[in-house]
C-alpha atoms as a printed R data frame, in Angstrom:
    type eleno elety resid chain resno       x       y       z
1   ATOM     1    CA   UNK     A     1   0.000   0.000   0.000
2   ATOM     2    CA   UNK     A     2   2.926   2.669   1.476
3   ATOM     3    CA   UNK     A     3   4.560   1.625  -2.346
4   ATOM     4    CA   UNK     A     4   1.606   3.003  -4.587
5   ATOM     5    CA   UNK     A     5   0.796   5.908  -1.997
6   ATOM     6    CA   UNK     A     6  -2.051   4.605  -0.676
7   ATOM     7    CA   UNK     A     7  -2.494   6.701   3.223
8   ATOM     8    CA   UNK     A     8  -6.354   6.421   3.328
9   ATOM     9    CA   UNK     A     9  -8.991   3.122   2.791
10  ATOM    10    CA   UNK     A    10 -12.766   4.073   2.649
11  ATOM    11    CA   UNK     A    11 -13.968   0.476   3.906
12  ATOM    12    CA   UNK     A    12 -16.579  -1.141   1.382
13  ATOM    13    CA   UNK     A    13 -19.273  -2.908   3.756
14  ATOM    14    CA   UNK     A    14 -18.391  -7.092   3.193
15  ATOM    15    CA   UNK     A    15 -21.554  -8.845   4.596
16  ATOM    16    CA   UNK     A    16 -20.858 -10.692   7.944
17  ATOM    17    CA   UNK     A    17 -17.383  -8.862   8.750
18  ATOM    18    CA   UNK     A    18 -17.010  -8.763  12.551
19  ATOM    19    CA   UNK     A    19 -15.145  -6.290  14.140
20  ATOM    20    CA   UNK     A    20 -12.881  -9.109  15.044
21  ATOM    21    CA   UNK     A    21 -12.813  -9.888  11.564
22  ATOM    22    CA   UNK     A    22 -12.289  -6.411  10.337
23  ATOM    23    CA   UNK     A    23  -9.483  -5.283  12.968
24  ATOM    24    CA   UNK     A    24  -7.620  -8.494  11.766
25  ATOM    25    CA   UNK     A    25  -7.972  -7.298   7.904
26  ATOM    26    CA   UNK     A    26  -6.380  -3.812   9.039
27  ATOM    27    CA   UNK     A    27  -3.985  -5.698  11.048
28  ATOM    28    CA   UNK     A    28  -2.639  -7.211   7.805
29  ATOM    29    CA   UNK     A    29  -2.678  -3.971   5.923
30  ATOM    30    CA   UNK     A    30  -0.590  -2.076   8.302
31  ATOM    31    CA   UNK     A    31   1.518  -4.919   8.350
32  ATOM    32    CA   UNK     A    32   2.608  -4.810   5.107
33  ATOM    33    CA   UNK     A    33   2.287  -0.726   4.185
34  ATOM    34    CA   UNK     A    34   5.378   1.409   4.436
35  ATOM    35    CA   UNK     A    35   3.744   3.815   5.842
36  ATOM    36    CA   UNK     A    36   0.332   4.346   8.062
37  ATOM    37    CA   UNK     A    37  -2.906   3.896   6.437
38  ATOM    38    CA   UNK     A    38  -5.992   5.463   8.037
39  ATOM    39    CA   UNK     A    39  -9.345   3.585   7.042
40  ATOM    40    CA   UNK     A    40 -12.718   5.123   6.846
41  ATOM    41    CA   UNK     A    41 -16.245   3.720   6.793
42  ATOM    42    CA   UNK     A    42 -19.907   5.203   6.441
43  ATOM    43    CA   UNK     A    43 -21.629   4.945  10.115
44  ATOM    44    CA   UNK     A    44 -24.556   7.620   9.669
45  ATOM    45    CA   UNK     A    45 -26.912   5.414  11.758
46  ATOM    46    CA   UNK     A    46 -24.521   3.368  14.232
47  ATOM    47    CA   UNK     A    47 -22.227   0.962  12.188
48  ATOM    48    CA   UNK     A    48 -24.217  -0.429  10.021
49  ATOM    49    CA   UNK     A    49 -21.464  -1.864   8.223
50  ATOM    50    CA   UNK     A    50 -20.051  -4.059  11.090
51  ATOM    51    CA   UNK     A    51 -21.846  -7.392  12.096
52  ATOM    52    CA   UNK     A    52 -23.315  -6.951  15.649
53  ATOM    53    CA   UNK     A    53 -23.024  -3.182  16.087
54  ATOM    54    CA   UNK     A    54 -25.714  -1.004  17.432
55  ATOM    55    CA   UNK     A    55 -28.310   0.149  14.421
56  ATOM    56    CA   UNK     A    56 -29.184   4.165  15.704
57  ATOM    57    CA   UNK     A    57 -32.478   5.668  14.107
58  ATOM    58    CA   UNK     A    58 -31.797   7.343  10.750
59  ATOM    59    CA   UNK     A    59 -30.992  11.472  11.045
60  ATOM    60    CA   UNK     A    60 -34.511  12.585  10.295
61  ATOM    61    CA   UNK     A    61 -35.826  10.136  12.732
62  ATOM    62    CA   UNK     A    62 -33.906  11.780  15.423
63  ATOM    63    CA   UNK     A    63 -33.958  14.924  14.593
64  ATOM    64    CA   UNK     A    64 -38.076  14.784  14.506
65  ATOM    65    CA   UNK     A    65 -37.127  14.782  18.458
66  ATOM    66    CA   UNK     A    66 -35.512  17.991  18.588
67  ATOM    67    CA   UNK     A    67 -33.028  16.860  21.497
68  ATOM    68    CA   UNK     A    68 -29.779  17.015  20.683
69  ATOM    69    CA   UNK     A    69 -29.056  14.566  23.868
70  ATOM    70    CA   UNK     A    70 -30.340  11.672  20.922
71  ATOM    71    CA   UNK     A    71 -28.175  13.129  18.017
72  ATOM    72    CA   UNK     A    72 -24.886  12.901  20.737
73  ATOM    73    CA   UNK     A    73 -25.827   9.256  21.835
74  ATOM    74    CA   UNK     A    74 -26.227   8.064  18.448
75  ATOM    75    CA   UNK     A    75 -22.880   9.584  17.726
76  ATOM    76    CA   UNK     A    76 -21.160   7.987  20.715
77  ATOM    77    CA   UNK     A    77 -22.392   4.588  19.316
78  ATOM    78    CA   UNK     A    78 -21.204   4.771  15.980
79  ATOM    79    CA   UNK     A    79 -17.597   6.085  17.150
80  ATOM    80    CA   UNK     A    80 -17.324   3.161  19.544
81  ATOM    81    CA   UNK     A    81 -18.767   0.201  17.663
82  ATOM    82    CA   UNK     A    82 -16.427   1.548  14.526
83  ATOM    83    CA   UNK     A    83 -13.217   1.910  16.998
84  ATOM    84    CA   UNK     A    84 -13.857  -1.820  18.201
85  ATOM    85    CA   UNK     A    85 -13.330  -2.618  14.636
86  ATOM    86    CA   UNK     A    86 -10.348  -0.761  14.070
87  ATOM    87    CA   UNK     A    87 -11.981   1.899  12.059
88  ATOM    88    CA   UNK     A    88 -11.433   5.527  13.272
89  ATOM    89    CA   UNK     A    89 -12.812   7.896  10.581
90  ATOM    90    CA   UNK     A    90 -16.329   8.086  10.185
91  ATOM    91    CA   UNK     A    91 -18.400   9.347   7.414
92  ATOM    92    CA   UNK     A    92 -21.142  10.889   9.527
93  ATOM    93    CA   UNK     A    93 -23.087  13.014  10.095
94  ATOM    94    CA   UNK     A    94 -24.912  14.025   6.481
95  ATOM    95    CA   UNK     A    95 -25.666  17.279   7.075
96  ATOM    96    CA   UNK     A    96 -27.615  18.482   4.159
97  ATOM    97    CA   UNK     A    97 -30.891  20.014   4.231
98  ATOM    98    CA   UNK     A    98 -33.639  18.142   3.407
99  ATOM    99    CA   UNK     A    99 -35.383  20.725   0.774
100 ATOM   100    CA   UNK     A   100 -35.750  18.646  -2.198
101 ATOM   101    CA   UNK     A   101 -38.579  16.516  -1.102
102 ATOM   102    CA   UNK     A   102 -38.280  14.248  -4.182
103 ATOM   103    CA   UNK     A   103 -35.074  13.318  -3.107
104 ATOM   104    CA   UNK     A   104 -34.377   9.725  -2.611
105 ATOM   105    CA   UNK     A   105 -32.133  10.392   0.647
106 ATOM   106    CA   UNK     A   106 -34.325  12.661   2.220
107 ATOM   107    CA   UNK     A   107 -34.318   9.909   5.001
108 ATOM   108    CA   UNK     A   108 -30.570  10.459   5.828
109 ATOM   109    CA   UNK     A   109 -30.774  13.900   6.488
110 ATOM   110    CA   UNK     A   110 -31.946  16.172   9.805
111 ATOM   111    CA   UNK     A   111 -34.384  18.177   8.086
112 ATOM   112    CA   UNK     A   112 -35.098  21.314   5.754
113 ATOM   113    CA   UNK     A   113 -34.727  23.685   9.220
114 ATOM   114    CA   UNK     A   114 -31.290  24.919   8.688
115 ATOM   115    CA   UNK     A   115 -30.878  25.581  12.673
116 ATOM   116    CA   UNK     A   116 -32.009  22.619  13.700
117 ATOM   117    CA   UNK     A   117 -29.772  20.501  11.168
118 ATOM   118    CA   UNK     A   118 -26.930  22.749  12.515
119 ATOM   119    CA   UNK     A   119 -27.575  21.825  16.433
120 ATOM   120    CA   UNK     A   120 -28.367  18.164  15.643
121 ATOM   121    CA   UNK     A   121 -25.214  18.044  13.500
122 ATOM   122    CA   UNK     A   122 -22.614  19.538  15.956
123 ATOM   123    CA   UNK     A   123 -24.081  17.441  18.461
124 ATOM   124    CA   UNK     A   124 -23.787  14.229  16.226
125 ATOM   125    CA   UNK     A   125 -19.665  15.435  16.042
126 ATOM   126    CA   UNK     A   126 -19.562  15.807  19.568
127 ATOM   127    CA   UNK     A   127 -20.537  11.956  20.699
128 ATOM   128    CA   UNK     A   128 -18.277  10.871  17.631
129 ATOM   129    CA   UNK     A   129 -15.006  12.925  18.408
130 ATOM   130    CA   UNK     A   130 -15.435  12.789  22.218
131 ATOM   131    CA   UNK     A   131 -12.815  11.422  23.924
132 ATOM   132    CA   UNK     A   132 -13.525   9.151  26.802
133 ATOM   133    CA   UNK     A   133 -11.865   8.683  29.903
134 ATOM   134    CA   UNK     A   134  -7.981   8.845  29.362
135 ATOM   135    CA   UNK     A   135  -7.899   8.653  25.447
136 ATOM   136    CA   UNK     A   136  -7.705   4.658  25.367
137 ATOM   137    CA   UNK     A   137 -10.292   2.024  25.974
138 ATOM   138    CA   UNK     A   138  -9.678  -2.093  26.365
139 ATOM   139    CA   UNK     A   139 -11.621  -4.006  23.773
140 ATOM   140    CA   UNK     A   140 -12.862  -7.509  24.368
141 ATOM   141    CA   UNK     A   141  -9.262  -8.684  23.321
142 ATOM   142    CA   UNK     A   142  -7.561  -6.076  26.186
143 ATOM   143    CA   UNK     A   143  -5.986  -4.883  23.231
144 ATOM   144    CA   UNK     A   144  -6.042  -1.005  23.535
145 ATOM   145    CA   UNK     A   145  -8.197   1.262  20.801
146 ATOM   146    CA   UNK     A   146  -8.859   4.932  20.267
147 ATOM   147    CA   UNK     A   147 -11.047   6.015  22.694
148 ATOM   148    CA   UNK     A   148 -12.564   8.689  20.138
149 ATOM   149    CA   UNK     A   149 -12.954   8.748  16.188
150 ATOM   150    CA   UNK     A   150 -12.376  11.807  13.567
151 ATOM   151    CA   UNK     A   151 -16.142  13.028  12.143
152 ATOM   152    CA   UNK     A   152 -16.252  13.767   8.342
153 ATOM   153    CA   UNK     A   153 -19.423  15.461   7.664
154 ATOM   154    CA   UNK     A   154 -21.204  14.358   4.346
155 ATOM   155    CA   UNK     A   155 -23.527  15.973   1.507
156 ATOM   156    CA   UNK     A   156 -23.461  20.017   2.622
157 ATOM   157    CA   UNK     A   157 -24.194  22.849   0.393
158 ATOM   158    CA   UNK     A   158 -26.313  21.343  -2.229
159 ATOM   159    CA   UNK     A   159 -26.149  17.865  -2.449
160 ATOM   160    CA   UNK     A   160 -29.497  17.670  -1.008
161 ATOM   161    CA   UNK     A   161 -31.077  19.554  -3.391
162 ATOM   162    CA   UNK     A   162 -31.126  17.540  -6.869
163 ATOM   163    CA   UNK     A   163 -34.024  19.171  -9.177
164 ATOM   164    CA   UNK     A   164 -34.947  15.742 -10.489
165 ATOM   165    CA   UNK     A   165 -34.825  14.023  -6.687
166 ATOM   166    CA   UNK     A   166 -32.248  11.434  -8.474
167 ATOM   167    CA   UNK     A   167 -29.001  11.059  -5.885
168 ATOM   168    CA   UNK     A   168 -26.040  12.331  -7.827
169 ATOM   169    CA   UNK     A   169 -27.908  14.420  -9.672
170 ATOM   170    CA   UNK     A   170 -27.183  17.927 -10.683
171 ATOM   171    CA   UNK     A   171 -28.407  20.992  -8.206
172 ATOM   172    CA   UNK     A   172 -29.845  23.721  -9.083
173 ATOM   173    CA   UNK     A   173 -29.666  26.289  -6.251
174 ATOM   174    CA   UNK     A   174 -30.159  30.084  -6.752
175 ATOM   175    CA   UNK     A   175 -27.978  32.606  -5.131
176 ATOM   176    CA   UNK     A   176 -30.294  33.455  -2.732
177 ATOM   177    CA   UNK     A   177 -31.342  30.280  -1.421
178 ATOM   178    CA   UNK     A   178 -27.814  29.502  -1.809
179 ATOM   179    CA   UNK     A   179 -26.864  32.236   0.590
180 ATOM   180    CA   UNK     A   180 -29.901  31.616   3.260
181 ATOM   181    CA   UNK     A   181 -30.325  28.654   3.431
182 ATOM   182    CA   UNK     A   182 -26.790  26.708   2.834
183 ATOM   183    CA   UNK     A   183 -23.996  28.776   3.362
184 ATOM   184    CA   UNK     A   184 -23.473  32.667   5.320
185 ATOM   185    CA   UNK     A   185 -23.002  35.152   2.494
């Protein structure tokens, strides 16, 4: 991997990969990389990905609660079950608004309320890049693991907003809305 100048791995979900099972496949990879290689998987409602992890409600589920207590916890989950695997860069939370209601991922996101996809979202950050206790926990193997993960915020200014409703799909977004609703002018 260090030979071809590969740093980074965005993990493609295998069905039935345990963490055991995925912390061994990193294993390997460091093992035989010249240099470090940080891996990355999607965990926007808990890990998903990872056999046995804890499944969170999706964004707009928890955001219909309007307490950002939820949007932390699910956060906390997600960072831990994806640390016992060995993977400590998550691609969560999705923080585009939900205006394009013929969007097919309208699920995935917090809403069309700008401030309340804001609060949800920092909170969402703050139970994934918390760090608990002194920095390092003891997995099931007393092998030691991250005790926090690094947050990588998906699908903001415009994504969201396809004008067919097709994912990947072109945007169209005028100034204005551009400017109110996505980012500060």
């Amino acid at each position: 991997f260090g030979e071809i100048g590969v740093g980074s791995v965005l993990i493609t979900p295998v069905e039935g990969f345990t963490a055991s099972r995925y912390r061994s496949l990193i294993a390997e990879v460091q093992r035989i990389s010249k240099i470090p290689v940080i891996f990355g998987i999607d965990s926007v409602h808990g890990a998903n990905y990872i056999e046995g992890a804890i499944m969170t409600p999706q964004q707009i589920n928890i955001a219909s609660t309007w307490n950002t207590t939820c949007a932390y916890n699910a956060g906390r989950l997600a960072s831990k079950d994806s640390r016992a695997a060995g993977i400590n860069w998550i691609f969560s939370p999705i923080l585009g608004l939900g205006i394009e209601s013929l969007w097919s991922r309208m699920y995935e996101t917090f809403g069309e309320d700008p401030f309340l996809v804001g609060e949800m979202g920092k909170a969402i950050v703050r139970g994934i890049q918390e760090v608990d206790g002194d920095g390092i926990e003891k997995n099931e193997h007393s092998s030691s693991v991250p005790s926090r993960s690094a947050a990588c915020a998906k699908h903001f200014v415009g994504y969201s907003a396809p004008r067919t409703g097709h994912d990947r799909a072109p945007s169209w977004i005028p100034k204005r809305h551009l400017h109110q609703y996505f980012v500060k002018p």
